[in-house]
N, C-alpha and C positions, 0 to 999 in steps of 0.2 A: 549213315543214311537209314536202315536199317532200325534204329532207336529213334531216329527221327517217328521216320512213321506208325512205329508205334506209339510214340508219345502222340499223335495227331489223331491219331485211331480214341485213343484212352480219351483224347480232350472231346472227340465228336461223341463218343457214346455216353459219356457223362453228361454234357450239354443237352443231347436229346433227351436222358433222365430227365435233367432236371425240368427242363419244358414239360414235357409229359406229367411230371406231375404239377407244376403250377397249372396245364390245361384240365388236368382231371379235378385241382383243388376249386377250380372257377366254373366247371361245367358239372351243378350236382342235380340236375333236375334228372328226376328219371323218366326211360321211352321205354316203351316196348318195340320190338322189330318185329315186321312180318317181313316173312322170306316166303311166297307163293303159300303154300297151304300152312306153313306153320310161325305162328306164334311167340319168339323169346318172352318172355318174362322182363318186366319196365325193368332195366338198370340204367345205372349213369349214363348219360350222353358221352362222356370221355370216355367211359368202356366199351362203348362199341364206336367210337370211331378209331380209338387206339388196338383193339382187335380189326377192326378191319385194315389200319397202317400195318399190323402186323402181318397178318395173312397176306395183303399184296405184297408182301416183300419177301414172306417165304415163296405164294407160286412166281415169283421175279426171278428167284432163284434155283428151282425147280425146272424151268422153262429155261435159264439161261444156263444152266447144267446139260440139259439134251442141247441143245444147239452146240455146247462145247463137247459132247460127246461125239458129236456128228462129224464136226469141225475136225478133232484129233483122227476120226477114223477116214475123213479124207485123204488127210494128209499124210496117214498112214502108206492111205493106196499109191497116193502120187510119188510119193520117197521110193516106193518098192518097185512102179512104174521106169522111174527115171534112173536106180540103181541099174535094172534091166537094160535100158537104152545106153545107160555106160558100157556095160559089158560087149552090146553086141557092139560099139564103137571102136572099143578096145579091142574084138576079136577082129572086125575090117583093117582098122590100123594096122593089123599083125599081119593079116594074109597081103597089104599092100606091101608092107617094106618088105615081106618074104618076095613078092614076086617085081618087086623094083631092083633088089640083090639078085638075081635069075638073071 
């Protein structure tokens, strides 16, 4: 399963190569960007849309890293909450059967 997925992984990332560059070989015109006060320099239109595919995918991931950090350190708290609540269940359990045996 396993090998599966990794062969699936290997087919997607190749695939999107190869798009990527049939998109960059068809889109040669160059742009300049303005970004609020500054200026890029005209490059290819596939360069900066393939930089911007890129960037949103890193803060994608960036952003879905603190959400799973937050996530783990919930659940942190509620494992360590609910092991607490065993305990004091198991210490009630204990003082009932001691004083059922009385």
């Amino acid at each position: 399963m396993k090998q599966l997925r990794k062969l699936l992984t290997v087919i997607v990332i190749l695939a999107m190569l190869v798009l990527s560059m049939l998109f960059a070989a068809q889109n040669e015109v160059s742009v300049p960007l303005n970004v609020l006060v500054y200026t890029f320099s005209p490059q290819s239109l596939a360069v900066w849309v393939l930089v911007a595919f890129a960037l949103g995918g890193v803060v994608g991931m960036i952003v879905s890293s603190v959400i799973l950090v937050r996530t783990r350190a919930s659940l942190s708290a509620c494992r360590k909450q609910l092991d607490r609540a065993r305990e004091d269940v198991s210490k009630l359990r204990g003082t009932v059967a001691v004083a059922e045996a009385a």
